[in-house]
LUMLO-523806 format. One record per atom (N, C-alpha, C): y negated, z, x negated; residue number from 1; residue in one letter. Coordinates in Angstrom, 2 decimals. Layout:
N
{r {Y, Z, X}, NUM, 'A'};
...
//
This chain:
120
{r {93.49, -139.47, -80.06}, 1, 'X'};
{r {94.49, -140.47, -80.32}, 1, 'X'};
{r {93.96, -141.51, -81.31}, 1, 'X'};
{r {93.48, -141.04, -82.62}, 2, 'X'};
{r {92.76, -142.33, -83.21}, 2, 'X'};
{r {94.09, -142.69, -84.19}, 2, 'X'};
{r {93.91, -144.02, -84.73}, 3, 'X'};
{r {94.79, -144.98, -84.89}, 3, 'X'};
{r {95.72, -145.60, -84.32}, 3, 'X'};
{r {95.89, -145.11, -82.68}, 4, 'X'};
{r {96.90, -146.07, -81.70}, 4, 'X'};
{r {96.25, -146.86, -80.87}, 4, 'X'};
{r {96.57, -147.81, -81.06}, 5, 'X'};
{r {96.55, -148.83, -80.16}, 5, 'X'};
{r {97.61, -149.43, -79.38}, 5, 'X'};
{r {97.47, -149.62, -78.13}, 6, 'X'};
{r {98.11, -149.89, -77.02}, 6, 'X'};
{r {98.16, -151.07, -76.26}, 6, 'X'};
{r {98.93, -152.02, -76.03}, 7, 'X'};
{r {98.37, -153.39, -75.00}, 7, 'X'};
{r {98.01, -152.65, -74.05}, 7, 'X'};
{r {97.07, -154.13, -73.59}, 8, 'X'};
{r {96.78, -153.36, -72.18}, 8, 'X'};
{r {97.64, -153.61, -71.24}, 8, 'X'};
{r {97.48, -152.62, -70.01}, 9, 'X'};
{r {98.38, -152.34, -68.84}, 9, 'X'};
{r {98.65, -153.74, -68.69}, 9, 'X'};
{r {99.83, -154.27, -67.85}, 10, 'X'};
{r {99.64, -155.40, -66.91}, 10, 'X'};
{r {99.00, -155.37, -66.42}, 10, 'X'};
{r {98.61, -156.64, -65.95}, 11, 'X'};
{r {98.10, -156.91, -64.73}, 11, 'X'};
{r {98.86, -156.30, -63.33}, 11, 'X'};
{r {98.38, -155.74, -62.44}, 12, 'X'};
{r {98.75, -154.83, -61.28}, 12, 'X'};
{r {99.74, -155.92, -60.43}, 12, 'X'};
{r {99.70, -157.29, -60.40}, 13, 'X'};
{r {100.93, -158.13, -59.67}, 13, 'X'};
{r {101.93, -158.87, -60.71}, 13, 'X'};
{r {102.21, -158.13, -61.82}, 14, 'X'};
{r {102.95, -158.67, -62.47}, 14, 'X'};
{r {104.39, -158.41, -62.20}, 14, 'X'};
{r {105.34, -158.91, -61.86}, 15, 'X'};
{r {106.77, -158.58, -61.78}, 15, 'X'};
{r {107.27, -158.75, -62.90}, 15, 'X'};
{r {108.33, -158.17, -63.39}, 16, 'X'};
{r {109.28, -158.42, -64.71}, 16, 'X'};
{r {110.31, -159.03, -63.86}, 16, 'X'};
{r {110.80, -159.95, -64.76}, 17, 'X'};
{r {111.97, -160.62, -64.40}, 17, 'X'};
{r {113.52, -160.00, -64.44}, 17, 'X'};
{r {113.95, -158.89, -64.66}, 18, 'X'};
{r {114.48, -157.74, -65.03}, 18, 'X'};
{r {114.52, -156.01, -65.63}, 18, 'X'};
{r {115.44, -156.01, -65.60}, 19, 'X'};
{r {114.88, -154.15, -65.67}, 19, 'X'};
{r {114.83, -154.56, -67.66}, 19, 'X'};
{r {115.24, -155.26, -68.11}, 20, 'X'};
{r {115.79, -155.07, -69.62}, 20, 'X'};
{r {113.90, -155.74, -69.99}, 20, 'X'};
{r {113.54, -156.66, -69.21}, 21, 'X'};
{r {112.24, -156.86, -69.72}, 21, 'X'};
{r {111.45, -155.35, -69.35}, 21, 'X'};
{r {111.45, -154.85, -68.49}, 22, 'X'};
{r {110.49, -154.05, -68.21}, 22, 'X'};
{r {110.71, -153.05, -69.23}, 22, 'X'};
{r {112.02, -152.31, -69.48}, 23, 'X'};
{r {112.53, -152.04, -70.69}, 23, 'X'};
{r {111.72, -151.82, -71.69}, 23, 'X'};
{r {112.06, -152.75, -72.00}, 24, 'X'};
{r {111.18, -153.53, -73.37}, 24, 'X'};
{r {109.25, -153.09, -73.31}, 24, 'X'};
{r {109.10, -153.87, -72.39}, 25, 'X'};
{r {107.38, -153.22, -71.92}, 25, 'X'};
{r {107.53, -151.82, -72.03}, 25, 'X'};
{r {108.21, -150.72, -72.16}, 26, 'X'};
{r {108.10, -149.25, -71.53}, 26, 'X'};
{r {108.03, -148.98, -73.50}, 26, 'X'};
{r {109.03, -149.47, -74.11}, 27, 'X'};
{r {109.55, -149.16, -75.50}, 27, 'X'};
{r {108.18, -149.71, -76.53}, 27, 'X'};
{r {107.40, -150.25, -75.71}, 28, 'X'};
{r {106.20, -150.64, -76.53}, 28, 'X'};
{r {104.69, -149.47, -76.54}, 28, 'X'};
{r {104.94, -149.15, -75.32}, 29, 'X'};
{r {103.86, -148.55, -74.84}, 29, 'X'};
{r {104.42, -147.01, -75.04}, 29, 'X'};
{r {105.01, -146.63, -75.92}, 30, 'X'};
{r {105.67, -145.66, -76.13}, 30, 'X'};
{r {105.33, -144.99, -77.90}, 30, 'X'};
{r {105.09, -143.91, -78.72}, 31, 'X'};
{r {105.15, -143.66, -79.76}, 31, 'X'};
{r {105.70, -142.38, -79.72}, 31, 'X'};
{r {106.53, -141.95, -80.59}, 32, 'X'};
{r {107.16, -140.78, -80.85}, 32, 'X'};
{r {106.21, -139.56, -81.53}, 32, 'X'};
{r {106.50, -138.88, -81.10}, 33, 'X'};
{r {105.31, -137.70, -81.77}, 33, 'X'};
{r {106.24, -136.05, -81.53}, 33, 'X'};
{r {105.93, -135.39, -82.15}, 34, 'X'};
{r {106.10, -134.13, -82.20}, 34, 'X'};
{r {106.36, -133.62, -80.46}, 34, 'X'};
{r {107.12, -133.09, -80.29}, 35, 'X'};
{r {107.33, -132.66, -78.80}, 35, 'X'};
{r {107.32, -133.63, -77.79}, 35, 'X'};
{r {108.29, -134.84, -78.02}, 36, 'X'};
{r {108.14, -136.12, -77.33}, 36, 'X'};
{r {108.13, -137.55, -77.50}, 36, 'X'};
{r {107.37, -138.13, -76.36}, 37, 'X'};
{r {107.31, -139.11, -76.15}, 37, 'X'};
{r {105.50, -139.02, -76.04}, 37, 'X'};
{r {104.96, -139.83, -76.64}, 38, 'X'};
{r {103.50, -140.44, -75.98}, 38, 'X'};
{r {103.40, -141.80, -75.21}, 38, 'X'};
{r {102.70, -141.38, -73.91}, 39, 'X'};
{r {102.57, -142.46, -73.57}, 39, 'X'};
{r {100.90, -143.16, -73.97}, 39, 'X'};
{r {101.50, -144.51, -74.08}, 40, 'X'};
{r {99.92, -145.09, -74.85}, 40, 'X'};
{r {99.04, -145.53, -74.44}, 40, 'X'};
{r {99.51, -145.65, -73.07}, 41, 'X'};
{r {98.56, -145.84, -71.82}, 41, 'X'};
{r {97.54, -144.65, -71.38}, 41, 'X'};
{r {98.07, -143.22, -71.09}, 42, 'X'};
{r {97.18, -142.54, -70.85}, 42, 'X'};
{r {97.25, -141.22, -71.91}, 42, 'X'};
{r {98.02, -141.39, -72.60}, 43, 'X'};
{r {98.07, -139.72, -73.42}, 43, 'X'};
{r {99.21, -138.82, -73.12}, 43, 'X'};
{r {99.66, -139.28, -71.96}, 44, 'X'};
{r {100.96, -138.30, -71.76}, 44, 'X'};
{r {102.26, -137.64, -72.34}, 44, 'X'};
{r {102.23, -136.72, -72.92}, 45, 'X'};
{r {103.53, -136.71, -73.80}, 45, 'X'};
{r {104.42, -136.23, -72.37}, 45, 'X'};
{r {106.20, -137.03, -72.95}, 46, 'X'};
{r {106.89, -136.60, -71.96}, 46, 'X'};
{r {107.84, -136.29, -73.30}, 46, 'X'};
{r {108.97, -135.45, -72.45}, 47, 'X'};
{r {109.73, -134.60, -73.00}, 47, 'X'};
{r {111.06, -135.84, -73.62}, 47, 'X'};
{r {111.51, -136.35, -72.91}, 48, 'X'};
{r {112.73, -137.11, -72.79}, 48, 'X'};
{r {112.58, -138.66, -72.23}, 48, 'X'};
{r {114.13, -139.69, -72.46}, 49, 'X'};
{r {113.74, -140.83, -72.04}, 49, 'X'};
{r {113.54, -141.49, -70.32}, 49, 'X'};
{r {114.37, -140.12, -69.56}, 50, 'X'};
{r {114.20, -140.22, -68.32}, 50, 'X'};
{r {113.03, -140.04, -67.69}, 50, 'X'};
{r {112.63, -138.50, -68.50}, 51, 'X'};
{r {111.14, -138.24, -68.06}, 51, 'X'};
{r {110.11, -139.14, -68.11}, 51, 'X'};
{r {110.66, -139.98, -69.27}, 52, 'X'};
{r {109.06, -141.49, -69.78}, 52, 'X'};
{r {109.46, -142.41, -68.86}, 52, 'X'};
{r {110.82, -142.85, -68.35}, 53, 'X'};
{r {110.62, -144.27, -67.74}, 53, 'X'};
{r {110.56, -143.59, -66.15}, 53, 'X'};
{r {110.47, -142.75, -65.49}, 54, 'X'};
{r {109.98, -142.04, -64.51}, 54, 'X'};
{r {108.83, -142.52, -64.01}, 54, 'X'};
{r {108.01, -141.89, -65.35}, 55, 'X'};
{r {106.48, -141.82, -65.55}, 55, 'X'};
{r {105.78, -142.62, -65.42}, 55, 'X'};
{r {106.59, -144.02, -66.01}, 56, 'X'};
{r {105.91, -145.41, -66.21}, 56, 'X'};
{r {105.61, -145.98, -64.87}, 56, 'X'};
{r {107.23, -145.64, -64.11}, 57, 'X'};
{r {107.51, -146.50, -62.73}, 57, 'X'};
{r {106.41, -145.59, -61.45}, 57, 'X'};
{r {105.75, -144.30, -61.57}, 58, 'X'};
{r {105.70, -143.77, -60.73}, 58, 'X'};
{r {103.83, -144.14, -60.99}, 58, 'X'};
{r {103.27, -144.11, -62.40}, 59, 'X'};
{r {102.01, -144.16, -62.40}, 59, 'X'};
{r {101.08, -145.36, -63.22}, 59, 'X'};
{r {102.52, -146.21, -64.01}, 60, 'X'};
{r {102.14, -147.51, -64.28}, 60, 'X'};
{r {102.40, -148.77, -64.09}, 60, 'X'};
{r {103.33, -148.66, -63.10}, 61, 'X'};
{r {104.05, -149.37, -62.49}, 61, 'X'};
{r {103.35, -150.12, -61.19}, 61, 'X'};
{r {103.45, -151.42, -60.77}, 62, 'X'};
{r {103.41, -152.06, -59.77}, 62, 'X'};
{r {103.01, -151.25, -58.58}, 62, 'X'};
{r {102.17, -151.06, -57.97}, 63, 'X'};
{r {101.90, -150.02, -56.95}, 63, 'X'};
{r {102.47, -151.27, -55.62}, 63, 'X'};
{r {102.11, -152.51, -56.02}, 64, 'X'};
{r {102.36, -153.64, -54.47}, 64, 'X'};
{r {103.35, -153.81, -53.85}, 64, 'X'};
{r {104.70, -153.30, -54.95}, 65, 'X'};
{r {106.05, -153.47, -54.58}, 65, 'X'};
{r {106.34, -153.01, -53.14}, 65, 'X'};
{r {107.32, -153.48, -52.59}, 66, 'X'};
{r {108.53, -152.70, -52.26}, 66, 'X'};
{r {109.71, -153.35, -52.29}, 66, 'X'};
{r {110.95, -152.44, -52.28}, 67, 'X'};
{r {112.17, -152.96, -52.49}, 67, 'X'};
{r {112.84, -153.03, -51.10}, 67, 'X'};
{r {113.31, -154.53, -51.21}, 68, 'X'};
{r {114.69, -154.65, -50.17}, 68, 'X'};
{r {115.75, -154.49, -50.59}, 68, 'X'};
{r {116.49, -154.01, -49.72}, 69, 'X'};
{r {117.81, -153.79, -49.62}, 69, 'X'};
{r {118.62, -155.06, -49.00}, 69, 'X'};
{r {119.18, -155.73, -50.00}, 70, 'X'};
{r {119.95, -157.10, -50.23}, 70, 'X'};
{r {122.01, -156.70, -49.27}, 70, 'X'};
{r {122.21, -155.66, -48.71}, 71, 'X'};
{r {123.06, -155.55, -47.22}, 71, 'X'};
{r {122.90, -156.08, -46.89}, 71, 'X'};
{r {123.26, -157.07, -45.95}, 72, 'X'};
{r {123.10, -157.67, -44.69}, 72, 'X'};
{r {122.96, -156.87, -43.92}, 72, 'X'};
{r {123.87, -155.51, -43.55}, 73, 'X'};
{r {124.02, -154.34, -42.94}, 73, 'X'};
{r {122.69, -153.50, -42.72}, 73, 'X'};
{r {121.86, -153.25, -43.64}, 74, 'X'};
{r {120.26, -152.71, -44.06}, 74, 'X'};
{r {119.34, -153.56, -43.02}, 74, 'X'};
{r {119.87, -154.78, -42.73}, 75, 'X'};
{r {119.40, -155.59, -41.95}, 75, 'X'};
{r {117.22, -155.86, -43.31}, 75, 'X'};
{r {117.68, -155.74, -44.03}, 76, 'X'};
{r {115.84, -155.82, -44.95}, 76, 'X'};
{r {115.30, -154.57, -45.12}, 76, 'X'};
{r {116.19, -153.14, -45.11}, 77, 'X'};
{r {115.52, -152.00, -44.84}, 77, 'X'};
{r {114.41, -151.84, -46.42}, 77, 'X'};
{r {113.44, -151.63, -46.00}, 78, 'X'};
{r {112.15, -151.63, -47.28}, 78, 'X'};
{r {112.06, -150.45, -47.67}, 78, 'X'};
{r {112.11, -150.22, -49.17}, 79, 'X'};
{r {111.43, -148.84, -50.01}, 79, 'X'};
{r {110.33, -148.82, -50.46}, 79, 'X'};
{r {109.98, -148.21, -50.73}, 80, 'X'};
{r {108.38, -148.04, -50.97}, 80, 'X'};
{r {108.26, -147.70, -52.29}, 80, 'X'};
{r {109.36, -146.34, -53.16}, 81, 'X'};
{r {109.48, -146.94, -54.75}, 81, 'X'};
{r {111.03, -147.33, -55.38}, 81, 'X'};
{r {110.72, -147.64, -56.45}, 82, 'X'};
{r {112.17, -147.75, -57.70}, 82, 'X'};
{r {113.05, -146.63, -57.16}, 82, 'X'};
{r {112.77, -145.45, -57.39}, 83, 'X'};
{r {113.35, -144.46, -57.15}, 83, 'X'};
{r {114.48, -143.90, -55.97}, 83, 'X'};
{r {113.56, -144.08, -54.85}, 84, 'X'};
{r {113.91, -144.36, -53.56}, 84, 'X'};
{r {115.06, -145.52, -53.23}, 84, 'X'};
{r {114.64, -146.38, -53.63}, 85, 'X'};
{r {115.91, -147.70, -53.44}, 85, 'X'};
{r {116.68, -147.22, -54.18}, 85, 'X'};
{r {116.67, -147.28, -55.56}, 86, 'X'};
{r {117.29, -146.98, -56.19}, 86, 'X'};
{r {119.09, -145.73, -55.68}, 86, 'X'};
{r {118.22, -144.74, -55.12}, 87, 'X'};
{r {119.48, -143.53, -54.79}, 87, 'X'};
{r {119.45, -144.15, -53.36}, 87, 'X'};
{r {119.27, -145.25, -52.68}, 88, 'X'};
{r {120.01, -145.86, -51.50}, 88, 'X'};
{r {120.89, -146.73, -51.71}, 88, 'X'};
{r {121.01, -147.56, -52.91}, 89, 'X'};
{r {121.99, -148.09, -53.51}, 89, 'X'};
{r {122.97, -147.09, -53.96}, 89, 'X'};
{r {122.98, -145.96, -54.50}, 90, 'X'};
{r {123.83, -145.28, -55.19}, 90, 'X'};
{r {124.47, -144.84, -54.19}, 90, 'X'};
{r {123.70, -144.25, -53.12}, 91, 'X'};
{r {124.70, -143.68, -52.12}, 91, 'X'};
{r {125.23, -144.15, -50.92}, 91, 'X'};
{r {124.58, -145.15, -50.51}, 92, 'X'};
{r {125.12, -145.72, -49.49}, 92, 'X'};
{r {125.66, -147.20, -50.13}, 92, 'X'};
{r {125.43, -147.78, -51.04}, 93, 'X'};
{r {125.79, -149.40, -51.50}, 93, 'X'};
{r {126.53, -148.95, -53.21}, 93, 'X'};
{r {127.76, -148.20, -52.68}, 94, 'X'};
{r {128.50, -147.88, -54.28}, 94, 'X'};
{r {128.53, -149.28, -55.08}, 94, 'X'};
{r {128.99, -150.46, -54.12}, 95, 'X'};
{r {129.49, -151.82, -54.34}, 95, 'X'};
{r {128.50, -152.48, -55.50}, 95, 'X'};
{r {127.39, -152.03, -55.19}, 96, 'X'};
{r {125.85, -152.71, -55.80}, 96, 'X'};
{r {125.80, -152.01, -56.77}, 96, 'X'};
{r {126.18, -150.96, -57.77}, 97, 'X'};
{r {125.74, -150.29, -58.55}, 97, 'X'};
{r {125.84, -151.70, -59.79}, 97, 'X'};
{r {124.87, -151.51, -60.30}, 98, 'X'};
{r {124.40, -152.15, -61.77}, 98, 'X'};
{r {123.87, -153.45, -61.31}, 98, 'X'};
{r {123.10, -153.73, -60.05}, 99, 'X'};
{r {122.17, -154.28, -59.45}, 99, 'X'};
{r {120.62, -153.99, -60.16}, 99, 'X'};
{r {120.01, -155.78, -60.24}, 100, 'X'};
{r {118.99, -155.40, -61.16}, 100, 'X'};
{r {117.88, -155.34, -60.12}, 100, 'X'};
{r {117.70, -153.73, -60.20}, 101, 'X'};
{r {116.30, -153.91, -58.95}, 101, 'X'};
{r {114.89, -154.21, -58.80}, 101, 'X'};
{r {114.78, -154.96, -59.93}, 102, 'X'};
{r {113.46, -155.48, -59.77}, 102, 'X'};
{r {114.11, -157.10, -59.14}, 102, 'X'};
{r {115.21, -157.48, -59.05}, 103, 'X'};
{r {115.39, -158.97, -58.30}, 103, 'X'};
{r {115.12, -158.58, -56.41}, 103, 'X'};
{r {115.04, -157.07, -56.29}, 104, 'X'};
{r {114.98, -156.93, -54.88}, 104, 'X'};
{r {113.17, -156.73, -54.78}, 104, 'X'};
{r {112.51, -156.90, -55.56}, 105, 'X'};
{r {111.18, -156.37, -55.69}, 105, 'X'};
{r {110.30, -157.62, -54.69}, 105, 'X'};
{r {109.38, -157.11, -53.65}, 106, 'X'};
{r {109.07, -158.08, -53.11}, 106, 'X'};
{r {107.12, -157.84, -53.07}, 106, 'X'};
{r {106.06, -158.38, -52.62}, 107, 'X'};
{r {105.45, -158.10, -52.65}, 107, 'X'};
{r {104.59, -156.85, -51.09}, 107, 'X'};
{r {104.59, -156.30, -51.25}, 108, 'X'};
{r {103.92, -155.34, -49.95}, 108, 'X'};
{r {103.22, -155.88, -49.78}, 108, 'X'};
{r {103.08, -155.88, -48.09}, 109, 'X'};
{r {102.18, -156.92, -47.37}, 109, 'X'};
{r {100.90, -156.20, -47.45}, 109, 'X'};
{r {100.19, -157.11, -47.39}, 110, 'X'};
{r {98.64, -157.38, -47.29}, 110, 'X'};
{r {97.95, -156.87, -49.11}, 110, 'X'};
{r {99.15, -157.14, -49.66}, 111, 'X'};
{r {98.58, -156.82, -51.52}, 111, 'X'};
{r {98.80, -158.33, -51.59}, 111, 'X'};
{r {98.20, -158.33, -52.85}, 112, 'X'};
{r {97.60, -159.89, -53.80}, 112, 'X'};
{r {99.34, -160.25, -53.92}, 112, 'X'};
{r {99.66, -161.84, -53.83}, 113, 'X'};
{r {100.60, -162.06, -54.12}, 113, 'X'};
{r {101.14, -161.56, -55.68}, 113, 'X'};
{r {102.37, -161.50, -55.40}, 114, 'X'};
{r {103.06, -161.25, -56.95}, 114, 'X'};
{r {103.36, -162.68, -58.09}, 114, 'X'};
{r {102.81, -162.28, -59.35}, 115, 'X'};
{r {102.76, -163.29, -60.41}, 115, 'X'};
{r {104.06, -162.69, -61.15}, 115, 'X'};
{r {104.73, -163.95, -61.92}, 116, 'X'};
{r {106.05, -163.29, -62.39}, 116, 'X'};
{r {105.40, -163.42, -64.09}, 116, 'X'};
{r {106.12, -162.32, -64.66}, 117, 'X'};
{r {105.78, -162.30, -66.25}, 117, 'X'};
{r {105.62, -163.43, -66.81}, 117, 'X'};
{r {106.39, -164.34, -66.40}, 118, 'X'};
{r {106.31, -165.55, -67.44}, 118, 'X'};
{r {105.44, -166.37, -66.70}, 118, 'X'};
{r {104.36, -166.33, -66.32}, 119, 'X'};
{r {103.26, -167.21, -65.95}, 119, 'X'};
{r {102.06, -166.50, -67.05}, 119, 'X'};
{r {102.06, -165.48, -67.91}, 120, 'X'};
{r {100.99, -164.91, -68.25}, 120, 'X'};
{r {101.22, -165.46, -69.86}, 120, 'X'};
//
């Protein structure tokens, strides 16, 4: 990979203040190449844009999270990733669709508190 350069990762308790910032972070760390997507973090080419922001959330992403479920009904039921919450909103909370789920992002207990992007 010579001539790319990459920021470095976040910091591991960083929250984005929205999905459109995190977005943005994914579209950076990203270069187009022959058969793909590279990721610039580790080398990974992915095929497509689902396959890359997948990728990001599953192996560069916030490991401290988890997501609540903002029901009253859920009574606080916790996910463990994006993904997961994510298709519990779709299928059980139609009402919530286009809910920004990093505002449900909380910190998993006994990890380092969470710092929000704009403190860095």
């Amino acid at each position: 990979m010579s001539g790319i350069v990459a920021e470095p990762a976040p910091d591991p308790t960083t929250l984005y203040q929205s999905e459109d910032e995190y977005d943005d972070y994914v579209r950076r760390m990203v270069q187009v190449v022959a058969g793909g997507n590279l990721c610039l973090l580790c080398g990974k080419v992915l095929c497509n844009k689902f396959t890359l922001k997948r990728h990001f959330i599953s192996r560069h992403v916030v490991r401290t999270l988890v997501f609540l479920c903002p029901d009253p009904a859920c009574s606080q039921r916790r996910f463990g990733t994006r993904s997961n919450f994510y298709n519990h909103i779709v299928v059980q909370h139609p009402d919530y669709r286009g809910l920004d789920l990093m505002s449900c992002a909380v910190a998993r207990k006994g990890a380092r508190p969470p710092v929000t992007a704009s403190a860095y």
